[in-house]
BADOBA-164056 format. One record per residue: z, x, y of N, C-alpha, C, O, CB in turn; residue in three letters. Coordinates in steps of 0.02 Angstrom, whole numbers, padded with zeros to 5 digits, always signed. Glycine has a CB too. Example, Ala and Ser with C-alpha at 12.3 -4.5 7.8 and 13.67 -1.06 7.14 Angstrom:
+00390+00660-00284+00390+00615-00225+00390+00660-00165+00423+00712-00166+00452+00565-00224ALA;+00354+00642-00112+00357+00684-00053+00394+00645+00002+00402+00670+00057+00286+00704-00030SER;
% end
This chain:
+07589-00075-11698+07587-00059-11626+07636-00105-11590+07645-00166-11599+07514-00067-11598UNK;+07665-00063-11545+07729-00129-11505+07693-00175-11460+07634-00170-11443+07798-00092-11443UNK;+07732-00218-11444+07700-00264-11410+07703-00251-11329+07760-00241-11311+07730-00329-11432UNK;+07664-00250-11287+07652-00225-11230+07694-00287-11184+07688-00348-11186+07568-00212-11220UNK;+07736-00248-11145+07772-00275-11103+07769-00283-11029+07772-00227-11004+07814-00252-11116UNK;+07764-00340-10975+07745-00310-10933+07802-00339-10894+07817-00397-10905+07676-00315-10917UNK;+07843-00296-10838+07898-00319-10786+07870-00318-10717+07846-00272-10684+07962-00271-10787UNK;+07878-00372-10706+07870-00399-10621+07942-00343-10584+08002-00358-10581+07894-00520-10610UNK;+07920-00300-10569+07981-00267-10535+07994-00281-10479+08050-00266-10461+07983-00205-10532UNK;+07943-00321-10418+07991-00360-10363+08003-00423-10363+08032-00451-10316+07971-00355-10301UNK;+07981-00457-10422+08018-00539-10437+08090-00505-10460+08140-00526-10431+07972-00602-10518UNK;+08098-00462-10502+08158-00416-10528+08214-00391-10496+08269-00386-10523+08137-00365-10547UNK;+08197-00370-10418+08231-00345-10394+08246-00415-10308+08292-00413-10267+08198-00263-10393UNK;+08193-00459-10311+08217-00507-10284+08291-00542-10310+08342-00555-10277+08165-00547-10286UNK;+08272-00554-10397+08291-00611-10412+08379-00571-10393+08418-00605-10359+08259-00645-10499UNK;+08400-00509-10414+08445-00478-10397+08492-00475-10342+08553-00480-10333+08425-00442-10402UNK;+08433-00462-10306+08451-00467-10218+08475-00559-10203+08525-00560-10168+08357-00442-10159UNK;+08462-00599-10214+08486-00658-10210+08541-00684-10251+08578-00731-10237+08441-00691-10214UNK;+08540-00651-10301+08598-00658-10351+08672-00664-10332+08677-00641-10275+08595-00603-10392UNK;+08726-00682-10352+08787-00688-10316+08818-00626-10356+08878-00615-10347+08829-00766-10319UNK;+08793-00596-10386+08811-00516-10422+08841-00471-10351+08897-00445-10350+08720-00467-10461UNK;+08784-00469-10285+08773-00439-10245+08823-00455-10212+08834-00402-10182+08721-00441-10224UNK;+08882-00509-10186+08933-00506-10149+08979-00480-10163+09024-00478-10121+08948-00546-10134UNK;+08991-00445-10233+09043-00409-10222+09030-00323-10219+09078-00284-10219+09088-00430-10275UNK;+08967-00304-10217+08946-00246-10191+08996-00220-10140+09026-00266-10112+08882-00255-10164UNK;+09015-00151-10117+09054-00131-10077+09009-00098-10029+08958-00070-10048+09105-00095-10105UNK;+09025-00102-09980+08983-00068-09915+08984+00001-09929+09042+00023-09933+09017-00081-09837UNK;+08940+00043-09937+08926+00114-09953+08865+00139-09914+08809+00113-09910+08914+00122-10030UNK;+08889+00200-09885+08852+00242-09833+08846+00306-09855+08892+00345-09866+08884+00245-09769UNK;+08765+00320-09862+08713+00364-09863+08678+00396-09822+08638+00371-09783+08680+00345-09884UNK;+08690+00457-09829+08668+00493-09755+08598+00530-09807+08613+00568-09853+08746+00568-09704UNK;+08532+00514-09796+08476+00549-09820+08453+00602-09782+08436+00581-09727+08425+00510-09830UNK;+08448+00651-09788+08387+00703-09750+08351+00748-09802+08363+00759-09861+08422+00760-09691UNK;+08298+00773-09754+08230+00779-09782+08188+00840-09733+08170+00841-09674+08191+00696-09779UNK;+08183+00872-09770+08121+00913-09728+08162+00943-09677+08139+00940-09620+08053+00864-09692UNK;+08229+00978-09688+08239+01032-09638+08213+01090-09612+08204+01112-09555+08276+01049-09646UNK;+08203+01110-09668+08138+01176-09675+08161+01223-09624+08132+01239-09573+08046+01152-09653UNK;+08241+01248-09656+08258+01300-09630+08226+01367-09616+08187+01371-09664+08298+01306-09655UNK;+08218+01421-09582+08193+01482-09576+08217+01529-09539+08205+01530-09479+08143+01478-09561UNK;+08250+01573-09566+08307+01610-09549+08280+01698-09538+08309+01733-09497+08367+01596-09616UNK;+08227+01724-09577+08240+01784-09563+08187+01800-09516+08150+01752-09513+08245+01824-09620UNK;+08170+01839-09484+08134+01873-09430+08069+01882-09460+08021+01870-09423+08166+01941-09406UNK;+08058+01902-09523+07984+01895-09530+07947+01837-09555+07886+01831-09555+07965+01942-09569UNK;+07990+01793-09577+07946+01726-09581+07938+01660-09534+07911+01605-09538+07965+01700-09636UNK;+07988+01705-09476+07980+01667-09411+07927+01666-09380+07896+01615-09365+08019+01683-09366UNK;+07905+01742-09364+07844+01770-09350+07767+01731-09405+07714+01708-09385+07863+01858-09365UNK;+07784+01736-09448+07736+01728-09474+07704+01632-09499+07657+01611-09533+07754+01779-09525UNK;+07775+01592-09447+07758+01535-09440+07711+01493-09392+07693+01435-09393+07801+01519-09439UNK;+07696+01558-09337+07656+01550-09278+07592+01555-09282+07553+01552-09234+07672+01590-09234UNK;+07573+01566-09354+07515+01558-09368+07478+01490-09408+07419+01474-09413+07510+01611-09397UNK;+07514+01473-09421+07513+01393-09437+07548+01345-09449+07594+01344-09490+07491+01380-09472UNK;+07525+01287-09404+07567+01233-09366+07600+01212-09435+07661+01204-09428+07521+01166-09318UNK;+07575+01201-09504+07581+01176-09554+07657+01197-09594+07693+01158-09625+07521+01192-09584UNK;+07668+01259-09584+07743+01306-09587+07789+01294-09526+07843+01324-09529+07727+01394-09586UNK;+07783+01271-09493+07854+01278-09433+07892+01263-09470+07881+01226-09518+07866+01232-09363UNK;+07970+01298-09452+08012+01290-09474+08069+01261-09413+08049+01246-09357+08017+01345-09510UNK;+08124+01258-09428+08182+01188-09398+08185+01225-09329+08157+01278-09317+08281+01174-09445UNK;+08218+01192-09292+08249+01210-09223+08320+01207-09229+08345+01161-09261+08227+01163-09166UNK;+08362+01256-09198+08417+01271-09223+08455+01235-09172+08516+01231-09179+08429+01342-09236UNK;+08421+01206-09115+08446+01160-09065+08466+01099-09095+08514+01070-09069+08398+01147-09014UNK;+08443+01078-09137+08441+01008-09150+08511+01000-09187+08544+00948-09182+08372+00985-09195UNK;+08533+01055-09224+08574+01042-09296+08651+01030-09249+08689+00993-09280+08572+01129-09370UNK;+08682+01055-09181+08726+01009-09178+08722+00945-09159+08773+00911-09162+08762+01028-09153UNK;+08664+00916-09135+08665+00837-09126+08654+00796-09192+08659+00735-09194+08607+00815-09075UNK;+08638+00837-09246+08632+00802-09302+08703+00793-09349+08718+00746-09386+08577+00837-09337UNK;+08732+00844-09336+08785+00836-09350+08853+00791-09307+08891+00754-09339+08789+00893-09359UNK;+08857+00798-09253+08889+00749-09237+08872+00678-09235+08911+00636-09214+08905+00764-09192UNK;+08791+00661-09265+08776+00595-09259+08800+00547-09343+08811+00488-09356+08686+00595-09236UNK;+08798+00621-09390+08820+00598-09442+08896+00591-09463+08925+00552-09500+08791+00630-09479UNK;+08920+00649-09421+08996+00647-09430+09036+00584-09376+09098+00581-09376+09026+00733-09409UNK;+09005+00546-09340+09005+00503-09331+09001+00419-09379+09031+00365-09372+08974+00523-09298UNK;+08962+00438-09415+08928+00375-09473+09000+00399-09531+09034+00355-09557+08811+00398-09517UNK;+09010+00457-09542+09066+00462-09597+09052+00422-09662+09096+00386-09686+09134+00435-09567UNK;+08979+00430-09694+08944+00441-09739+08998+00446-09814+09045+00485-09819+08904+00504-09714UNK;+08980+00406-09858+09009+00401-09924+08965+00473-09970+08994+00518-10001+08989+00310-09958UNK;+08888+00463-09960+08835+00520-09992+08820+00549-09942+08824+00527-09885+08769+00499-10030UNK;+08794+00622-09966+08774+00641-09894+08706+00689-09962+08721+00734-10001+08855+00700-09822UNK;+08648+00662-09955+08586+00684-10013+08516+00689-09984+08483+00639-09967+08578+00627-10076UNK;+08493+00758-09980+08459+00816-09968+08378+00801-09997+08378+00814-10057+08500+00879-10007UNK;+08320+00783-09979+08282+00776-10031+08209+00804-10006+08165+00775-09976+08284+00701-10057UNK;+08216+00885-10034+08171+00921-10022+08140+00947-09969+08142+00907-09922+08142+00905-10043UNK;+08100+01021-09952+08109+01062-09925+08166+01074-09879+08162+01056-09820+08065+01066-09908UNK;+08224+01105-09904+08283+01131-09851+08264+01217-09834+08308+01257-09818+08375+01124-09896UNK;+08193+01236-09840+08178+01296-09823+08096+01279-09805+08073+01223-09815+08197+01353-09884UNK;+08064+01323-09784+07990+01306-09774+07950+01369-09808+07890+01364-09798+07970+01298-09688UNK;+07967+01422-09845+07946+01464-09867+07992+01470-09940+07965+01505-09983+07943+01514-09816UNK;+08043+01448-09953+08058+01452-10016+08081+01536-10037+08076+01564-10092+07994+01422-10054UNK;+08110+01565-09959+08159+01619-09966+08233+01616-09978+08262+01563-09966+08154+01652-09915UNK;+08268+01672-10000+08325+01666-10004+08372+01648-09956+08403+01596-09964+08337+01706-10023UNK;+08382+01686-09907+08417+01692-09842+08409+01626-09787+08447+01611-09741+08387+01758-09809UNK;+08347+01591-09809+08341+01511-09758+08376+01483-09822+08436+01479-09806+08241+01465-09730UNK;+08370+01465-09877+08385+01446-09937+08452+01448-09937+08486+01398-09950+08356+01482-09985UNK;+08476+01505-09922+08569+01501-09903+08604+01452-09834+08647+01408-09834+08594+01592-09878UNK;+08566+01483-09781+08570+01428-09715+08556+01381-09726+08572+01335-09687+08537+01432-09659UNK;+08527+01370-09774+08533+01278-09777+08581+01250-09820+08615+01207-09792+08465+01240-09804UNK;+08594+01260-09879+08650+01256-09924+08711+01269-09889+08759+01233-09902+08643+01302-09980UNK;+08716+01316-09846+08764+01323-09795+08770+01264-09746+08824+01234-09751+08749+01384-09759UNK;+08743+01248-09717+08729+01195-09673+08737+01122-09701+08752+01074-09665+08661+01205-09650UNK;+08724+01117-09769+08739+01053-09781+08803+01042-09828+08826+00993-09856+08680+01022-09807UNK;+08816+01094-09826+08912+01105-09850+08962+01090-09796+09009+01051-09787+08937+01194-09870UNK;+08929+01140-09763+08977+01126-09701+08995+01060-09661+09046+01042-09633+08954+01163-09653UNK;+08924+01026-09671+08931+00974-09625+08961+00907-09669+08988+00858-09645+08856+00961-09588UNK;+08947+00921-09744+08991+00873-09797+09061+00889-09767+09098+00840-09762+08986+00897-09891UNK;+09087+00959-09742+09167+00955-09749+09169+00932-09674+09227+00914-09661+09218+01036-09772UNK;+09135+00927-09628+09136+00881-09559+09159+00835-09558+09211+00819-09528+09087+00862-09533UNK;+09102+00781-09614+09098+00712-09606+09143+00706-09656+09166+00648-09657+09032+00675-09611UNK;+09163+00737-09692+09230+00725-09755+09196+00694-09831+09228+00660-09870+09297+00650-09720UNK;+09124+00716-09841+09098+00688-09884+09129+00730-09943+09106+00786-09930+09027+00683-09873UNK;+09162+00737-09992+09196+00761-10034+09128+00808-10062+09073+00782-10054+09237+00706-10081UNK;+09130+00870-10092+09064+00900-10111+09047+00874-10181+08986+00876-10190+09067+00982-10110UNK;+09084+00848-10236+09044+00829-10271+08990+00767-10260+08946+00751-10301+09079+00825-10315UNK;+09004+00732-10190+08947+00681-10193+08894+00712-10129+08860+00677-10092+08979+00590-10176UNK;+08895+00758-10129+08828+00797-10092+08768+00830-10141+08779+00878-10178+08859+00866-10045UNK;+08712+00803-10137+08657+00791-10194+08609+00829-10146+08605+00824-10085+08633+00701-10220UNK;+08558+00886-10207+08514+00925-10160+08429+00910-10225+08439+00914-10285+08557+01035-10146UNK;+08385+00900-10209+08326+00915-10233+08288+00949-10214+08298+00951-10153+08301+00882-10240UNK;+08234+00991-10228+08178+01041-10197+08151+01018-10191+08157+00968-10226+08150+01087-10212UNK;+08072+01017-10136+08030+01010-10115+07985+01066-10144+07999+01116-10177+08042+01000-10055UNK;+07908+01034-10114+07853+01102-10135+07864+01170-10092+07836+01222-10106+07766+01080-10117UNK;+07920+01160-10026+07912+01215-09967+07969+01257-10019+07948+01309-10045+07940+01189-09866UNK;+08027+01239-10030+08059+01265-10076+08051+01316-10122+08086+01366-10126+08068+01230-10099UNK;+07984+01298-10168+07984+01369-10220+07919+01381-10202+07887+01397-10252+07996+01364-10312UNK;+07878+01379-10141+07814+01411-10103+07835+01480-10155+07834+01469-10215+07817+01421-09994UNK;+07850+01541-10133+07856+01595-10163+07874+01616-10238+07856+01671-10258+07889+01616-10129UNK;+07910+01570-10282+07893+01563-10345+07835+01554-10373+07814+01581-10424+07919+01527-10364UNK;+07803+01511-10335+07742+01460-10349+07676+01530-10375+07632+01530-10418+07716+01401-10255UNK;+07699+01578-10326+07644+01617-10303+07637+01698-10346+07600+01747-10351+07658+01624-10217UNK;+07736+01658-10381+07768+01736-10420+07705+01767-10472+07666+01724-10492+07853+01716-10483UNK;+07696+01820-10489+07649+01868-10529+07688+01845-10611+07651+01828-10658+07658+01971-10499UNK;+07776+01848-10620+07799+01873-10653+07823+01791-10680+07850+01749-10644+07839+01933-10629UNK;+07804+01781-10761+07815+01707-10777+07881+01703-10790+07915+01755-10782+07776+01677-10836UNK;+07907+01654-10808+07980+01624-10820+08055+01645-10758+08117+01640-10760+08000+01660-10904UNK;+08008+01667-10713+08052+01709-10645+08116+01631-10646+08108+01571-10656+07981+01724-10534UNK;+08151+01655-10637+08218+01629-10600+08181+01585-10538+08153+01622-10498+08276+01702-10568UNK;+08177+01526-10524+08164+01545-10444+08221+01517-10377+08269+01479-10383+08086+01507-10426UNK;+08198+01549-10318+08255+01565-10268+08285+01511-10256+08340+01511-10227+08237+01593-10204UNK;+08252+01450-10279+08304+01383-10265+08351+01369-10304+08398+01335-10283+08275+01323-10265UNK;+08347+01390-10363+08390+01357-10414+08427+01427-10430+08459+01426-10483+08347+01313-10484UNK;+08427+01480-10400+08469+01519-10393+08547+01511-10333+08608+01522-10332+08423+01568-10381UNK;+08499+01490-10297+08544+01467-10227+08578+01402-10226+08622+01382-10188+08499+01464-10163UNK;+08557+01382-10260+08574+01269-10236+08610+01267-10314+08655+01225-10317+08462+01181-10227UNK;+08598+01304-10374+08612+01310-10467+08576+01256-10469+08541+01235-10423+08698+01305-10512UNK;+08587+01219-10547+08555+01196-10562+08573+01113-10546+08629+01089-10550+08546+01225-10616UNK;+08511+01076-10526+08491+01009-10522+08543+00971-10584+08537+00979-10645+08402+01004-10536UNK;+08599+00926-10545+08626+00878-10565+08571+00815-10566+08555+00778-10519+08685+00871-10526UNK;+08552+00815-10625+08485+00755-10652+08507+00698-10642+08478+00662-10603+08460+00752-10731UNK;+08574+00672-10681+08589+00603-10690+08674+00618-10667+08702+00665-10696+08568+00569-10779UNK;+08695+00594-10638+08772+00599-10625+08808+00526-10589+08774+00500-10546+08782+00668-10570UNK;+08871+00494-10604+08888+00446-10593+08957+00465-10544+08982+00520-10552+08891+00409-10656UNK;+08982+00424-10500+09037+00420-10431+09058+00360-10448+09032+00311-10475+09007+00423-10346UNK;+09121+00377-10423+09148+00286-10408+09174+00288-10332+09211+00331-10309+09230+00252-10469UNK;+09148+00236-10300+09162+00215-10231+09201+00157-10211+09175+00118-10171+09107+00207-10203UNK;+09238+00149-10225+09283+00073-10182+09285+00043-10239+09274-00017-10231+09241+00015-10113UNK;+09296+00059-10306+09281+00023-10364+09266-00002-10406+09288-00038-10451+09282+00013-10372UNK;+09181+00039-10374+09101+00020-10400+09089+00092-10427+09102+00148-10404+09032-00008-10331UNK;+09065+00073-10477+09011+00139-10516+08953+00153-10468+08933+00113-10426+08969+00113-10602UNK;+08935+00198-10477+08861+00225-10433+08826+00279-10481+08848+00332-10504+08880+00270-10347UNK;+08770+00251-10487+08734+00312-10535+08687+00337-10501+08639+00301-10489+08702+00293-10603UNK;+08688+00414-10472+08623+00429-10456+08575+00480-10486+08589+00535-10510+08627+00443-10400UNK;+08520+00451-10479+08474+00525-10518+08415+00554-10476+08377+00532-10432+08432+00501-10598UNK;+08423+00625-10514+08388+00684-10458+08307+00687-10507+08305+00710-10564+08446+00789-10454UNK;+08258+00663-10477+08189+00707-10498+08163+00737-10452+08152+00719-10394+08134+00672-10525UNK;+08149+00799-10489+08130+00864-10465+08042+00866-10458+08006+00880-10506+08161+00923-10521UNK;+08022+00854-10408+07931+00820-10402+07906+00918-10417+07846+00933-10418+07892+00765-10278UNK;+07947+00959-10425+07917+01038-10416+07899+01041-10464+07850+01077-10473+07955+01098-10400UNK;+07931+01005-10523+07914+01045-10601+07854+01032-10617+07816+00994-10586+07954+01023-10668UNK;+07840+01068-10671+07781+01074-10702+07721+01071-10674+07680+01031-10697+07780+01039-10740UNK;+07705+01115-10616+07646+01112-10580+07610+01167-10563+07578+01175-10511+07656+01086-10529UNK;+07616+01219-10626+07572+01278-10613+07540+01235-10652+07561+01187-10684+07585+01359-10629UNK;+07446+01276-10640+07389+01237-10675+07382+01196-10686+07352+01186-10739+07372+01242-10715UNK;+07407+01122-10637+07396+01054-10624+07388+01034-10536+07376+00980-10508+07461+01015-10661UNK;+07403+01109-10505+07390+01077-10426+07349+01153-10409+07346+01208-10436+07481+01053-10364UNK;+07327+01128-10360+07263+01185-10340+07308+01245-10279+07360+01232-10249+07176+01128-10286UNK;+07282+01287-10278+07296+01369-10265+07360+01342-10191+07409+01376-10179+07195+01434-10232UNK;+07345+01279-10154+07372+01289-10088+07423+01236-10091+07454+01218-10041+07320+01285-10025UNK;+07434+01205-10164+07500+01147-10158+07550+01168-10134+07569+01140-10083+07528+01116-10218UNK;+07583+01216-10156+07649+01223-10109+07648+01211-10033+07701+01206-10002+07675+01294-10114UNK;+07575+01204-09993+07567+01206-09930+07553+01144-09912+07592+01115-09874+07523+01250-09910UNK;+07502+01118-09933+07478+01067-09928+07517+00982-09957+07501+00923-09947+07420+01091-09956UNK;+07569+01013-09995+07612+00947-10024+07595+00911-10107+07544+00899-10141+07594+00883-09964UNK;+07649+00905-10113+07659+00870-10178+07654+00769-10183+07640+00722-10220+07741+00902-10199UNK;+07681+00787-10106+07676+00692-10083+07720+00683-10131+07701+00638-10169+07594+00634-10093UNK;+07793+00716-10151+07831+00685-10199+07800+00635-10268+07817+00579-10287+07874+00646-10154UNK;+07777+00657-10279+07756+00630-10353+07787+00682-10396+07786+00743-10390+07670+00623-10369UNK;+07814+00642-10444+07862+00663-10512+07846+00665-10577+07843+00616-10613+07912+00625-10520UNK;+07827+00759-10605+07779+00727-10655+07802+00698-10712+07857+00670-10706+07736+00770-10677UNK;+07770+00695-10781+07815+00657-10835+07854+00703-10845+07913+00687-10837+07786+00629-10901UNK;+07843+00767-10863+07888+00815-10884+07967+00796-10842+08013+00767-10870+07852+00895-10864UNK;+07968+00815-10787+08029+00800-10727+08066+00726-10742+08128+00722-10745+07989+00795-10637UNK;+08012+00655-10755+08037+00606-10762+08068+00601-10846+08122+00574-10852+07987+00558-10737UNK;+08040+00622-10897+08088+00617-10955+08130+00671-10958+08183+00668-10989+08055+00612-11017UNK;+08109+00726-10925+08202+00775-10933+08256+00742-10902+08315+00745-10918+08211+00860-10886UNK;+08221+00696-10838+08300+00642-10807+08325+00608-10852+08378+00619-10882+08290+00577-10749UNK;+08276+00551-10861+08303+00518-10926+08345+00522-10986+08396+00495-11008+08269+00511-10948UNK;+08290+00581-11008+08355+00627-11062+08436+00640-11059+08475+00633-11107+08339+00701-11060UNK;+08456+00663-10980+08500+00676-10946+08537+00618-10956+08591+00622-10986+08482+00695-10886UNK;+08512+00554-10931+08521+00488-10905+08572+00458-10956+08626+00430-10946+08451+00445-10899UNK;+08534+00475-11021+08571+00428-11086+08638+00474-11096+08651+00481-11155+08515+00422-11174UNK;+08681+00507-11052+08749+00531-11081+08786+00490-11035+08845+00482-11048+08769+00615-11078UNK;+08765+00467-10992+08779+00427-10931+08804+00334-10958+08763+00304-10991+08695+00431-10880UNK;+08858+00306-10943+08854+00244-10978+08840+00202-10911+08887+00187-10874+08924+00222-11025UNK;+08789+00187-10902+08741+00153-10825+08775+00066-10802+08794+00040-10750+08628+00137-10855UNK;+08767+00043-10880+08797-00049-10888+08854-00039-10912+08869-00007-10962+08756-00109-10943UNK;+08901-00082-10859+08972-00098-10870+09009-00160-10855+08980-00176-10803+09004-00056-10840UNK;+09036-00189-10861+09049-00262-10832+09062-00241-10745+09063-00285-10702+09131-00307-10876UNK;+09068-00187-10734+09115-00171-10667+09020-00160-10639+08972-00148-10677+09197-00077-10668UNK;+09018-00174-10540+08956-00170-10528+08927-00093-10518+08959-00041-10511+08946-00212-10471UNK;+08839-00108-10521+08848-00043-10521+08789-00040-10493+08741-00074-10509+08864-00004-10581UNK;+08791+00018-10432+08725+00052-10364+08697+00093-10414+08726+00124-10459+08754+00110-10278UNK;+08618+00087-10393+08557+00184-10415+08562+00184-10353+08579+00137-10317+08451+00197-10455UNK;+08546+00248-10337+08513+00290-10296+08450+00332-10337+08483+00366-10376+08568+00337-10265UNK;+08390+00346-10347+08345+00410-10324+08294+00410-10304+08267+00462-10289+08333+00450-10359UNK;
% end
């Protein structure tokens, strides 16, 4: 049996943070959003007025959000779950739309624009009759870049995507897609990253940022 190991992970990430490793870090800007919860077609607009729990975005808001970011001129610009509130196609496009567009605003180059799903996301998969369905997110957004590495100002950057959606038929009760996942990542989601992770060379003498 191995020998059980145990890591202090904020003596770990202190001892780091004080370290003189950290001065030659390069200043790098991250634009996060979350919970847009686009809703685009006419019948699931309607049918958001029935509970407060579904509202979906205000379409007022998205040019002040955008000029507040295209302002910041953002190195990442990374997406992390529900960019729809029903997990349809057509909000599912307006948002993928919307956060393309506003990468070519702020000049964030598109390969460093990073998207994950939320539970609002595949609501309607969740609920599909028909098993192994395709579903509308990963039709629209393709497939989840797990582990992928950037270089910024001369620094490596590794970031990785877990997907908190997977594996949660017959482990969350009839109304999770509604009620929330609270981002928890199950093992399944956390060793398919991993898996991903090891094609990735993470340690290099040159420094190097996570993000996920």
């Amino acid at each position: 049996m191995p020998p059980h190991i145990t890591v202090n992970v904020a003596d770990s990430l202190a001892a780091y943070r004080d370290s003189v490793s950290t001065a030659a870090l390069p200043s790098i800007k991250i634009v996060h959003l979350s919970d847009m919860h686009f809703v685009t077609s006419h019948f699931w607009k309607r049918l958001q007025t029935l509970y407060e729990g579904v509202r979906g975005h205000d379409p007022d808001t998205l040019p002040a959000l955008e000029c507040t970011i295209m302002a910041l001129r953002p190195d990442f610009l990374i997406a992390t779950g529900d960019q729809a509130t029903f997990g349809d196609k057509p909000s599912l496009v307006a948002a993928k739309t919307f956060l393309l567009e506003l990468g070519e605003k702020s000049r964030v180059p598109r390969e460093r624009i990073y998207w994950v799903p939320g539970n609002h996301d595949i609501l309607l998969n969740y609920y599909s009759p028909i098993p192994g369905l395709r579903r509308n997110y990963d039709k629209v957004f393709g497939d989840l870049r797990v582990a992928d590495s950037q270089e910024v100002a001369g620094s490596k950057i590794a970031i990785f995507s877990f997907d908190s959606t997977l594996d949660r038929k017959g482990q969350k009760p009839l109304l999770w897609p509604i009620v929330g996942s609270r981002g928890r990542v199950s093992p399944r989601s956390f060793n398919f990253s991993i898996k991903k992770a090891r094609n990735l060379i993470l340690i290099k003498r040159e420094s190097t940022l996570f993000y996920g």
